[in-house]
N, CA, C and O atoms as a Tripos MOL2 file, in Angstrom:
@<TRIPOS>MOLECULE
protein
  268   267    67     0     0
PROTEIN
NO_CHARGES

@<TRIPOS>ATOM
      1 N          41.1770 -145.2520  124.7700 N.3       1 UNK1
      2 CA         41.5040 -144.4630  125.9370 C.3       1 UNK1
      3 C          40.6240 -143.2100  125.9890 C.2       1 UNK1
      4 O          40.2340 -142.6710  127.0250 O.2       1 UNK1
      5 N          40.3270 -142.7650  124.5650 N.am      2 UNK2
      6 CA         39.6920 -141.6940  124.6390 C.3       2 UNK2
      7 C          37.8580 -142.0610  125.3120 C.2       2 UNK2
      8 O          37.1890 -141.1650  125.8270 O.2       2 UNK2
      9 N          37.4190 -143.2880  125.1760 N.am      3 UNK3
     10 CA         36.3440 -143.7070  125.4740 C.3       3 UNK3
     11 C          36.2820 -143.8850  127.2970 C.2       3 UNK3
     12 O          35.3160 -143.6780  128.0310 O.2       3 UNK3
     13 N          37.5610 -144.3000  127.6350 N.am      4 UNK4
     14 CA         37.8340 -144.1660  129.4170 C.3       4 UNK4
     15 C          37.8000 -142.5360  129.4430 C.2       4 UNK4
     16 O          37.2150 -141.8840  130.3080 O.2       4 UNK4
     17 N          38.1910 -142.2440  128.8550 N.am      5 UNK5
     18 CA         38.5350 -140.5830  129.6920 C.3       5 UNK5
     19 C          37.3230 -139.5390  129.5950 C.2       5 UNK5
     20 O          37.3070 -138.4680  130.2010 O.2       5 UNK5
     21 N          35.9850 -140.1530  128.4720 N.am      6 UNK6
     22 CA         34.6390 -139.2400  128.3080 C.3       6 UNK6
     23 C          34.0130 -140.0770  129.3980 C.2       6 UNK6
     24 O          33.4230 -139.3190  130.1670 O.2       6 UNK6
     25 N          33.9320 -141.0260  129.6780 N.am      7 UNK7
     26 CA         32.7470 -141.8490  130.5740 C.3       7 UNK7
     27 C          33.2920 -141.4460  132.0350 C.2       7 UNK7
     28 O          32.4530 -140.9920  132.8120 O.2       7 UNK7
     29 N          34.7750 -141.5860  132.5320 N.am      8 UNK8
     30 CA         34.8980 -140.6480  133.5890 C.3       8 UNK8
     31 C          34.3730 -139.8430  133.7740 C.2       8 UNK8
     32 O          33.5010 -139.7770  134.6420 O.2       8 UNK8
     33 N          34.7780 -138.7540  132.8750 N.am      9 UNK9
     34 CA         34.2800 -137.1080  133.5050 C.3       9 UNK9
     35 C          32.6180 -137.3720  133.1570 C.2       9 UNK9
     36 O          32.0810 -136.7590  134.0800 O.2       9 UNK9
     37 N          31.5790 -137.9220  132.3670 N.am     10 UNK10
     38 CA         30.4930 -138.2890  132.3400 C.3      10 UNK10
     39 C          29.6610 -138.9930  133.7970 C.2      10 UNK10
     40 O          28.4840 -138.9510  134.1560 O.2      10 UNK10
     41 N          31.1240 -139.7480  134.5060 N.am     11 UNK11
     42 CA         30.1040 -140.5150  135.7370 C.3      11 UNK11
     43 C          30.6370 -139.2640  137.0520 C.2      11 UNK11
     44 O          30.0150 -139.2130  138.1130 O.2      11 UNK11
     45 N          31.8310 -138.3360  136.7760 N.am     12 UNK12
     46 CA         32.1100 -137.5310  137.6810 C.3      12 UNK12
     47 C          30.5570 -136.2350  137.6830 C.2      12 UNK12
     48 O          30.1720 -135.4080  138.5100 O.2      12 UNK12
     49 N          30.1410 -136.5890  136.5390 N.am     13 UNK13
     50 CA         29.1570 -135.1710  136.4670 C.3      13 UNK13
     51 C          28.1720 -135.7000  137.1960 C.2      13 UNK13
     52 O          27.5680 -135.0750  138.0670 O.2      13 UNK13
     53 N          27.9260 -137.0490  136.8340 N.am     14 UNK14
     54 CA         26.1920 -138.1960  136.9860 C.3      14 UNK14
     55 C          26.7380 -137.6950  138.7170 C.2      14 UNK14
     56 O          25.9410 -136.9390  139.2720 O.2      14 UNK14
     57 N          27.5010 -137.9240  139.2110 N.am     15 UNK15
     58 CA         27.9360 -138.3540  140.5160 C.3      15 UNK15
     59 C          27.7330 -136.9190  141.2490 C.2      15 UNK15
     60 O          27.0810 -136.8320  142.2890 O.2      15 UNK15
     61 N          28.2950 -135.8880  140.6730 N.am     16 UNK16
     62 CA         28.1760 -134.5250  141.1730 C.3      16 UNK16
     63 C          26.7790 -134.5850  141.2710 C.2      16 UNK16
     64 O          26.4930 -134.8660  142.4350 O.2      16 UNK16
     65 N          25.5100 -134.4120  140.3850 N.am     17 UNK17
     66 CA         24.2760 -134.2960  140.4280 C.3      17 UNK17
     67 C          23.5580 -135.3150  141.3770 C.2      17 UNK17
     68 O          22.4280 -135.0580  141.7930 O.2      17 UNK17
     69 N          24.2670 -136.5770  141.7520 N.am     18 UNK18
     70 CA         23.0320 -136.9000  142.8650 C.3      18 UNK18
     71 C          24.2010 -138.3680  142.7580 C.2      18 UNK18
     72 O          24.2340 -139.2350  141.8850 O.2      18 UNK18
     73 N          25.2520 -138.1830  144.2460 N.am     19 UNK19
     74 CA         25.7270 -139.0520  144.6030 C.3      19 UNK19
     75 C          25.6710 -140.2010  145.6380 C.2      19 UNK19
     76 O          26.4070 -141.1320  145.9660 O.2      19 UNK19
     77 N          24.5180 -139.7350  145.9860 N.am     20 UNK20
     78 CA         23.8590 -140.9840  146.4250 C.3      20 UNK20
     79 C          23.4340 -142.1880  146.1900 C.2      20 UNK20
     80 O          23.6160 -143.1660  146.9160 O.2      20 UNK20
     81 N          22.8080 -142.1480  145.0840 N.am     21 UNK21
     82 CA         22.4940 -143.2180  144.4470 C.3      21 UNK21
     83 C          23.6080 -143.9660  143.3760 C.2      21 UNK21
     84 O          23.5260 -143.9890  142.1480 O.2      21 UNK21
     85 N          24.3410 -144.3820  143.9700 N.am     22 UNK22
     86 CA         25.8620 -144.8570  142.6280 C.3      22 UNK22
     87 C          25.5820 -145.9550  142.0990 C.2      22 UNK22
     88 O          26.2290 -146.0310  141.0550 O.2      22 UNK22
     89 N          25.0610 -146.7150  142.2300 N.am     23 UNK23
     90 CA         24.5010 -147.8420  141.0430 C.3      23 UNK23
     91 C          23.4060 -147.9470  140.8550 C.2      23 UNK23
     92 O          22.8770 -149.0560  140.9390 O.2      23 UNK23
     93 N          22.3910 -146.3480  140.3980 N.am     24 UNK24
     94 CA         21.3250 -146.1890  139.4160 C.3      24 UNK24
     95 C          21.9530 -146.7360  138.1660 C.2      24 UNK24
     96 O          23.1370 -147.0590  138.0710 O.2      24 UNK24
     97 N          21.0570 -146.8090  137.2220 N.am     25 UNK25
     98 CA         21.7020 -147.7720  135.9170 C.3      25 UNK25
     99 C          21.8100 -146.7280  135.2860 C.2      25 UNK25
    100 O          22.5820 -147.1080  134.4050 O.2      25 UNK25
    101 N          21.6250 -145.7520  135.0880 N.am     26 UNK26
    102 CA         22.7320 -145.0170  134.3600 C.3      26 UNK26
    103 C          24.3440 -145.0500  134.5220 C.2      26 UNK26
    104 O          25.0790 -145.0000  133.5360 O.2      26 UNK26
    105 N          24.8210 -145.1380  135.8220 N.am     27 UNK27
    106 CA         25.7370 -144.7620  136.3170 C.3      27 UNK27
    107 C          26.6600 -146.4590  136.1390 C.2      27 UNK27
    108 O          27.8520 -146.6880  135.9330 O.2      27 UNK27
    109 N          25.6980 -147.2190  136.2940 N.am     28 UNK28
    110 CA         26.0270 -148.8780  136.0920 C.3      28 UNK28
    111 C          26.1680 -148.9400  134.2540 C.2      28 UNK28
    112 O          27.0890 -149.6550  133.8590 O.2      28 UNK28
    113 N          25.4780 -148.3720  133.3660 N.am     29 UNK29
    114 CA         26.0730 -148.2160  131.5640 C.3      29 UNK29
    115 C          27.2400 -147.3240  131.2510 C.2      29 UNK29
    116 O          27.9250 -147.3610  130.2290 O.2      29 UNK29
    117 N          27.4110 -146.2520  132.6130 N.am     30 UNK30
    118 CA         28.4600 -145.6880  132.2430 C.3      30 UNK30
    119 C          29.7140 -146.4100  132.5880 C.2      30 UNK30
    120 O          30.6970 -146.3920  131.8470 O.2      30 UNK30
    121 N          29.6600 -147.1600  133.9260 N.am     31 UNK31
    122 CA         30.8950 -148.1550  134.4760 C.3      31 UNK31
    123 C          31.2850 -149.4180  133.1470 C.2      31 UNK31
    124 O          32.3300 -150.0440  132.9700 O.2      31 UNK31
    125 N          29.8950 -149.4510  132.3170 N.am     32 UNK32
    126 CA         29.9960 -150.7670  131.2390 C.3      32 UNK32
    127 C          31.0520 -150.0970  130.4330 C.2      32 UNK32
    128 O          32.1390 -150.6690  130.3500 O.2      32 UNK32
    129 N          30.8790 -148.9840  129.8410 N.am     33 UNK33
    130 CA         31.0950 -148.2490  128.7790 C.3      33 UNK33
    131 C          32.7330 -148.0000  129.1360 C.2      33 UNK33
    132 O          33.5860 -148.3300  128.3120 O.2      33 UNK33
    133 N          32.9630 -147.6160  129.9520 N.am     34 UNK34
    134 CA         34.5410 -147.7850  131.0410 C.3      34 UNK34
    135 C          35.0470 -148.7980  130.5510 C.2      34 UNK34
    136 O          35.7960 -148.9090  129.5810 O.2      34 UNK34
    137 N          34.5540 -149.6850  131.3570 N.am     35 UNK35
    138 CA         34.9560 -150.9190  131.0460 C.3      35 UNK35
    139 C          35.6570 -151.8970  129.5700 C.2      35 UNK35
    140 O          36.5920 -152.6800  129.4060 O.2      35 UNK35
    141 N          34.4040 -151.1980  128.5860 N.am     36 UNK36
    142 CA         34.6230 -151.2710  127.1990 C.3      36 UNK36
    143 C          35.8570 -150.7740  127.0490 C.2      36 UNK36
    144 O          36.7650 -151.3530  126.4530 O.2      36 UNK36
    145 N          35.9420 -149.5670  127.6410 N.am     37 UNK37
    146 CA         36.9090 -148.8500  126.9690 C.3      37 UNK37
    147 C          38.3440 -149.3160  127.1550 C.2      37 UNK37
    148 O          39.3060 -149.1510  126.4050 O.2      37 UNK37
    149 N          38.2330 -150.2070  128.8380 N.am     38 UNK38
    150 CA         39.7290 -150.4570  129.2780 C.3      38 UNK38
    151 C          40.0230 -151.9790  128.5740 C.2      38 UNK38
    152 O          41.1600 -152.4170  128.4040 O.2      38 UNK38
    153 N          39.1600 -152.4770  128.3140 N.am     39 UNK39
    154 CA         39.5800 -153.7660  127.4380 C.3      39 UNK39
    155 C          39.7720 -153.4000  126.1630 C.2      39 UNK39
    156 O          40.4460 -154.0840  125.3930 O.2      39 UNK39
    157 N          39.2480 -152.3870  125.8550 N.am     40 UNK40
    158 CA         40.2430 -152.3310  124.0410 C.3      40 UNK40
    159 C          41.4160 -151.2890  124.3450 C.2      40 UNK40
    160 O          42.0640 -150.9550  123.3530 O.2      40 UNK40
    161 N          41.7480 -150.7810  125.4510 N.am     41 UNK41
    162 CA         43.2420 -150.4220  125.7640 C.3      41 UNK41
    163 C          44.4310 -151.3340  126.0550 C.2      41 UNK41
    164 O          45.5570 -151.3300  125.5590 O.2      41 UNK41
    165 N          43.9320 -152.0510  126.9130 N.am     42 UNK42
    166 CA         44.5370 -152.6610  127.9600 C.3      42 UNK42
    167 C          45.4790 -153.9920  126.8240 C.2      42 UNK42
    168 O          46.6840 -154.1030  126.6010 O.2      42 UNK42
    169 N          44.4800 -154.6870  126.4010 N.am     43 UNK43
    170 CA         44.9510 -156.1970  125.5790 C.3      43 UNK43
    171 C          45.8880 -155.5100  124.5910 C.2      43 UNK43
    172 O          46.9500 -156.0780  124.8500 O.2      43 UNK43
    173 N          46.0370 -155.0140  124.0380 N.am     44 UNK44
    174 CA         46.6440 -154.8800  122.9850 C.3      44 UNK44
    175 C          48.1520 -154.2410  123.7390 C.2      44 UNK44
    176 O          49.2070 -154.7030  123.3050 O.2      44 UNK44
    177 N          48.1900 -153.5340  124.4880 N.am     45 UNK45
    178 CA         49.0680 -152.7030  125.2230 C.3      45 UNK45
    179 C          49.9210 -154.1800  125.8670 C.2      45 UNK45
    180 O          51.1220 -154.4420  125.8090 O.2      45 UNK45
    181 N          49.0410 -154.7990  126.3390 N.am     46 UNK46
    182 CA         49.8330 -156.0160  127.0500 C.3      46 UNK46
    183 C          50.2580 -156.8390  125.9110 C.2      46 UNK46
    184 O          51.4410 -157.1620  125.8030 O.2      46 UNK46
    185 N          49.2960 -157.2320  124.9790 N.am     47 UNK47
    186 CA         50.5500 -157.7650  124.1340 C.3      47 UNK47
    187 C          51.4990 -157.6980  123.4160 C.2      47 UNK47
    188 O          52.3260 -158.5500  123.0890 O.2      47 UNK47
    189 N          51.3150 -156.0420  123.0070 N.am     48 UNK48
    190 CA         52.6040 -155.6290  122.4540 C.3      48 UNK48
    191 C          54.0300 -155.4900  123.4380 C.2      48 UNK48
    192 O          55.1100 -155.4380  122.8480 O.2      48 UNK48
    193 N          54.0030 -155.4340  124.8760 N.am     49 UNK49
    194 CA         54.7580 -155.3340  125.4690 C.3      49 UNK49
    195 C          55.3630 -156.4530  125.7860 C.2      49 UNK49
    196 O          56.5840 -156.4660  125.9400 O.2      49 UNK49
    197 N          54.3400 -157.9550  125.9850 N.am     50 UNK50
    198 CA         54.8060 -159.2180  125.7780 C.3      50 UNK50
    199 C          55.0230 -159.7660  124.3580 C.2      50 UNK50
    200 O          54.9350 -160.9880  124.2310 O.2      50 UNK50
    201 N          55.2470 -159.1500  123.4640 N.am     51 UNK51
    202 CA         55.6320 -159.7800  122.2720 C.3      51 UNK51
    203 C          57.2520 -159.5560  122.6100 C.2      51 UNK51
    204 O          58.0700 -160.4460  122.3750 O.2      51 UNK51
    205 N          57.6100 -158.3240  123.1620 N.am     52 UNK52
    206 CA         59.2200 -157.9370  123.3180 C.3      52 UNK52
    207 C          60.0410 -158.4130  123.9760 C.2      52 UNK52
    208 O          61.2350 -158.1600  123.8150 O.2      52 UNK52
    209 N          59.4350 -159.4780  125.1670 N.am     53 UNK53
    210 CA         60.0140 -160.8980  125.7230 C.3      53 UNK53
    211 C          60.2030 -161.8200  124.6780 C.2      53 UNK53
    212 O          59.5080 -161.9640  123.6720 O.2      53 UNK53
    213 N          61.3010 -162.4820  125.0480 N.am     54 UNK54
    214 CA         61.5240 -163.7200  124.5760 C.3      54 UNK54
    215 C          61.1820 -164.8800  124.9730 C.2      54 UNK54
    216 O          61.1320 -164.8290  126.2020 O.2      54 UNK54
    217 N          60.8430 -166.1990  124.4990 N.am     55 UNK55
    218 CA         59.7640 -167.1730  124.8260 C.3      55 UNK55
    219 C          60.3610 -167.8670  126.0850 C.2      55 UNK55
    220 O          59.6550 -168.1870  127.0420 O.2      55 UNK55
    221 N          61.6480 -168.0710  126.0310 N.am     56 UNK56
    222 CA         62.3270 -168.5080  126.8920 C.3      56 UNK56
    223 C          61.7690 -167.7030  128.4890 C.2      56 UNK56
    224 O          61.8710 -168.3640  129.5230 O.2      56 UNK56
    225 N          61.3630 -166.6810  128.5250 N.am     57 UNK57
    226 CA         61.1690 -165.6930  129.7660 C.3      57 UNK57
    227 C          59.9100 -164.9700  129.8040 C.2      57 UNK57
    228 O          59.6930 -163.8490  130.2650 O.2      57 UNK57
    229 N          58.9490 -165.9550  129.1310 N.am     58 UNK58
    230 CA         57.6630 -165.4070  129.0870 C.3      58 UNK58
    231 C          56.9820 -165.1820  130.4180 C.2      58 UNK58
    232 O          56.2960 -164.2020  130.7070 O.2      58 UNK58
    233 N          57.2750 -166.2730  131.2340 N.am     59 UNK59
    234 CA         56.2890 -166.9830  132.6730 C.3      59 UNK59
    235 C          56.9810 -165.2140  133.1890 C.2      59 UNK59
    236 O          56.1680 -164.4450  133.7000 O.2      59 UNK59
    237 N          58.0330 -164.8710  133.0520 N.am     60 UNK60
    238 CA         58.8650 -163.5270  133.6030 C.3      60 UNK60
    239 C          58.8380 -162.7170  133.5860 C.2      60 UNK60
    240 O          59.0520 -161.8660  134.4500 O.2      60 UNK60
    241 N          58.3670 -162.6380  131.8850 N.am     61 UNK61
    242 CA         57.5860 -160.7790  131.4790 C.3      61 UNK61
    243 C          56.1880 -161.1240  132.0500 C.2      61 UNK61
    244 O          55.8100 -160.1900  132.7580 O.2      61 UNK61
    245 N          55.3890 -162.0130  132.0020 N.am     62 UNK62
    246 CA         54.3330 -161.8500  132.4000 C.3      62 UNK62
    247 C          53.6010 -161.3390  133.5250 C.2      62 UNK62
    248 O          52.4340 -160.9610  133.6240 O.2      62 UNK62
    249 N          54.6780 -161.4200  134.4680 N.am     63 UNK63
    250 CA         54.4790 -161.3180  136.3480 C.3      63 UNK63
    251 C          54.5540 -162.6790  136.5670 C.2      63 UNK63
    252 O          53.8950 -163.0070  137.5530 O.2      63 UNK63
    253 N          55.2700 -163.8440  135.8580 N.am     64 UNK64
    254 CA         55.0490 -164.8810  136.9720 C.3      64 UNK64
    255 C          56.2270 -165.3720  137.0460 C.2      64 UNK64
    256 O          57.0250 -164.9550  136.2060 O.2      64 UNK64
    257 N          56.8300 -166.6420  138.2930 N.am     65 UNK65
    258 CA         58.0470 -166.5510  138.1080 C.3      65 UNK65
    259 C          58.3360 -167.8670  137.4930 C.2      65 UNK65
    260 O          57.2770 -168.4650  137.6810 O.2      65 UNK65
    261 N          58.8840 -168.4280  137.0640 N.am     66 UNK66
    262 CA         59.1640 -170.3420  136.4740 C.3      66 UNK66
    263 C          59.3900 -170.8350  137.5570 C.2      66 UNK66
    264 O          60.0250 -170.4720  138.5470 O.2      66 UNK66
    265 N          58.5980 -172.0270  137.1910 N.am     67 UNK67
    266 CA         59.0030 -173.1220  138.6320 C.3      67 UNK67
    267 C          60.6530 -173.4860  138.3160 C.2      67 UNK67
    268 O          61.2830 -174.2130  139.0840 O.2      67 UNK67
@<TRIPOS>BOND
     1     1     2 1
     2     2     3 1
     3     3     4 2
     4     3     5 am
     5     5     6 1
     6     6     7 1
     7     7     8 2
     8     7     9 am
     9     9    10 1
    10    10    11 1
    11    11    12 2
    12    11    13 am
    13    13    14 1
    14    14    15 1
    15    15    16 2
    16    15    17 am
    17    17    18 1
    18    18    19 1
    19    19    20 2
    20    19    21 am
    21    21    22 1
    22    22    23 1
    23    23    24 2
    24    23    25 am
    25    25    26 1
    26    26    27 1
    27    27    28 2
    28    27    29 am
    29    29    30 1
    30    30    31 1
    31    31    32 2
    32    31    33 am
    33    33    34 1
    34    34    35 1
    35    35    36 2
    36    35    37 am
    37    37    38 1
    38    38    39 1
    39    39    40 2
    40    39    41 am
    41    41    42 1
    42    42    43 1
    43    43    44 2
    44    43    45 am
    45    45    46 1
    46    46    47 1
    47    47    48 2
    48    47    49 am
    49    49    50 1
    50    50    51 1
    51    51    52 2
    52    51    53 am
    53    53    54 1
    54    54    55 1
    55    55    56 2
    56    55    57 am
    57    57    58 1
    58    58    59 1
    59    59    60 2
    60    59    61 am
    61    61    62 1
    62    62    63 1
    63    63    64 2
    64    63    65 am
    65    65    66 1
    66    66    67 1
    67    67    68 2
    68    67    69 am
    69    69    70 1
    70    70    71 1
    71    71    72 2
    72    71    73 am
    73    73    74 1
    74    74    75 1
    75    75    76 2
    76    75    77 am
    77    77    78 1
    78    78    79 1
    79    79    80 2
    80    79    81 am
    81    81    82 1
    82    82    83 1
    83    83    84 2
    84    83    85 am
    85    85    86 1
    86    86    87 1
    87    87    88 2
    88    87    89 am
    89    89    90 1
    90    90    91 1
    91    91    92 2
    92    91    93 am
    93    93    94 1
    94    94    95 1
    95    95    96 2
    96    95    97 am
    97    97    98 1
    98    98    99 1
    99    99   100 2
   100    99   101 am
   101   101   102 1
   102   102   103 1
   103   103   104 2
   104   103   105 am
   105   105   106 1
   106   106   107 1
   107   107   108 2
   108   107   109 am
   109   109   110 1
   110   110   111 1
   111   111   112 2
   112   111   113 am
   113   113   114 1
   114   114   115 1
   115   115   116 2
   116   115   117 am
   117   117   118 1
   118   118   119 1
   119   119   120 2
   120   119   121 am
   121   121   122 1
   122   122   123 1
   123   123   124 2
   124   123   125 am
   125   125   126 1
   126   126   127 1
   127   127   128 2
   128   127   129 am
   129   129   130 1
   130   130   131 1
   131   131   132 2
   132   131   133 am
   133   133   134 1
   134   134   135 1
   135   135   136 2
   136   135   137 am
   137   137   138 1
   138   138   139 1
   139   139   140 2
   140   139   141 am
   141   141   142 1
   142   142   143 1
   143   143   144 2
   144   143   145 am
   145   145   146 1
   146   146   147 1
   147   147   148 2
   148   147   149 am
   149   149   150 1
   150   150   151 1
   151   151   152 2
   152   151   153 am
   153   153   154 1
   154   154   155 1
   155   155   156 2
   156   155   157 am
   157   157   158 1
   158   158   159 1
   159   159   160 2
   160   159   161 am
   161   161   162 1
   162   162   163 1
   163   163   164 2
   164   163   165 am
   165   165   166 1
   166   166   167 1
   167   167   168 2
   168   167   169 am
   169   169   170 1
   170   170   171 1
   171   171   172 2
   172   171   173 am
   173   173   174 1
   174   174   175 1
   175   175   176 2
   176   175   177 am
   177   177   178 1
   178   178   179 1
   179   179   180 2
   180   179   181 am
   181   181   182 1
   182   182   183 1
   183   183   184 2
   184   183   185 am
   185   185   186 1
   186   186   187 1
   187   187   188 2
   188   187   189 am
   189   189   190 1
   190   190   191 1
   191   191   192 2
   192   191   193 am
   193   193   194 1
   194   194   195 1
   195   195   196 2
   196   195   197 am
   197   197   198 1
   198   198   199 1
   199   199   200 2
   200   199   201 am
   201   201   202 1
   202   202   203 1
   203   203   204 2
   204   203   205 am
   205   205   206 1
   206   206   207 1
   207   207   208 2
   208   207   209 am
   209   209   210 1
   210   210   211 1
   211   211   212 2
   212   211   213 am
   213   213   214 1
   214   214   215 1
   215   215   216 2
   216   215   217 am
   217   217   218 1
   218   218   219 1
   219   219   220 2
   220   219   221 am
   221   221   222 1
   222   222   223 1
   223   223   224 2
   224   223   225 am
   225   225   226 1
   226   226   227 1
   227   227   228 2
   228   227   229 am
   229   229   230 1
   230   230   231 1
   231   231   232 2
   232   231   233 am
   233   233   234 1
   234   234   235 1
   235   235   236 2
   236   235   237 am
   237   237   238 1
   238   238   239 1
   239   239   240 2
   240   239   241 am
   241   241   242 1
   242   242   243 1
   243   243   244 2
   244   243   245 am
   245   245   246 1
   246   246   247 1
   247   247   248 2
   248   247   249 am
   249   249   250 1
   250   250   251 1
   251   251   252 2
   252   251   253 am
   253   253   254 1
   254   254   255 1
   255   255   256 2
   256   255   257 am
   257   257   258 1
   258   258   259 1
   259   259   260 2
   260   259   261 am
   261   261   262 1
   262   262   263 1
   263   263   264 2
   264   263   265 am
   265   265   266 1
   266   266   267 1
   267   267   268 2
@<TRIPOS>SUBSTRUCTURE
     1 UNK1         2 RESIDUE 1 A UNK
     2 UNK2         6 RESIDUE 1 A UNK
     3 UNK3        10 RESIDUE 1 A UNK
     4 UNK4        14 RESIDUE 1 A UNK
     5 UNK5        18 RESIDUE 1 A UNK
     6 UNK6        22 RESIDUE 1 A UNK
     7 UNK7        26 RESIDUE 1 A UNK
     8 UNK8        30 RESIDUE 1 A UNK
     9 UNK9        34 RESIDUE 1 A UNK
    10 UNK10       38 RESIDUE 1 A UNK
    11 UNK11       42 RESIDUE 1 A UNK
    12 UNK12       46 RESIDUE 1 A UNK
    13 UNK13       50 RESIDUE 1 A UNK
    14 UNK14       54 RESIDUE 1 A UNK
    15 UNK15       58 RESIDUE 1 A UNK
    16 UNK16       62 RESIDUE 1 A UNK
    17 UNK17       66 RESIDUE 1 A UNK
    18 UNK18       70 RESIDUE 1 A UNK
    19 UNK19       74 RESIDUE 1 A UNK
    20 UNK20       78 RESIDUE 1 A UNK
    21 UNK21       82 RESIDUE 1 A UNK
    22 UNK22       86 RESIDUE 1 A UNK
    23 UNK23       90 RESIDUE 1 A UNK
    24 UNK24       94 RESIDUE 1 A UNK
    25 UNK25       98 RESIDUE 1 A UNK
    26 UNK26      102 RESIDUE 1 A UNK
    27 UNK27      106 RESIDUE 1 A UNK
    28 UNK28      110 RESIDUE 1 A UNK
    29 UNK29      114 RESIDUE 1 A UNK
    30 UNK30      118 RESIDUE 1 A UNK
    31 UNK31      122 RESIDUE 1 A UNK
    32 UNK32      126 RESIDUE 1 A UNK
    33 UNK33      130 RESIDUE 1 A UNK
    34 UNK34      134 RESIDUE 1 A UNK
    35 UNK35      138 RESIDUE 1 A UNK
    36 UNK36      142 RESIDUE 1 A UNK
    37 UNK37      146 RESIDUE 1 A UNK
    38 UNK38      150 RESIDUE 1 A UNK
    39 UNK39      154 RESIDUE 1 A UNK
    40 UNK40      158 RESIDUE 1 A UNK
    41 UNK41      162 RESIDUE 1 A UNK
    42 UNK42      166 RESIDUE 1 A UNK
    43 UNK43      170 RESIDUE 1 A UNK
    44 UNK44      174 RESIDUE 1 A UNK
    45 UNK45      178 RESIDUE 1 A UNK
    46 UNK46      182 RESIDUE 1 A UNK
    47 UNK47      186 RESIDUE 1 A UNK
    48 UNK48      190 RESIDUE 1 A UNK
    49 UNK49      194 RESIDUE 1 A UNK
    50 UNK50      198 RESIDUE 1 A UNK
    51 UNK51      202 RESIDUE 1 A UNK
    52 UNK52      206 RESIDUE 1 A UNK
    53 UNK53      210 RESIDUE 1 A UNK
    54 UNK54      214 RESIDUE 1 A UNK
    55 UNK55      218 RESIDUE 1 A UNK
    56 UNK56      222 RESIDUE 1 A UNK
    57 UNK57      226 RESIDUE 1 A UNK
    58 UNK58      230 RESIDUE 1 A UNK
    59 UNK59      234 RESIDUE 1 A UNK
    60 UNK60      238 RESIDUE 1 A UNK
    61 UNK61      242 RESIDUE 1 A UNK
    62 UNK62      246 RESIDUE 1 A UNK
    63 UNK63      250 RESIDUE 1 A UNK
    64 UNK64      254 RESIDUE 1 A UNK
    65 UNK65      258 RESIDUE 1 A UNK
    66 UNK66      262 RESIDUE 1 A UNK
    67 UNK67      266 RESIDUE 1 A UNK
């Protein structure tokens, strides 16, 4: 999370200095680097929260509903 929250304020600065151009590749390694950051937040967060369902009601914690 801490890696989402430096590349933000990093593409808020890139962006302040010359927002015109938003997918110069700097600004496209900083969206990667984001990105990085929200997949090693995100998975683990979701599966610890779906481990606390029970199997029976998985399709349920997941967002989906059982046929």
């Amino acid at each position: 999370m801490l890696t989402m929250g430096a590349s933000l304020f990093i593409l808020i600065w890139s962006l302040h200095i010359d927002a015109v151009h938003l997918f110069h590749w700097q600004n496209i390694m900083i969206l990667l680097v984001y990105g990085l950051g929200l997949g090693m937040a995100t998975t683990p967060l979701a599966n610890m929260i779906l481990h606390q369902v029970p199997p029976t009601l998985a399709g349920t914690g997941s967002g989906c509903s059982p046929p």
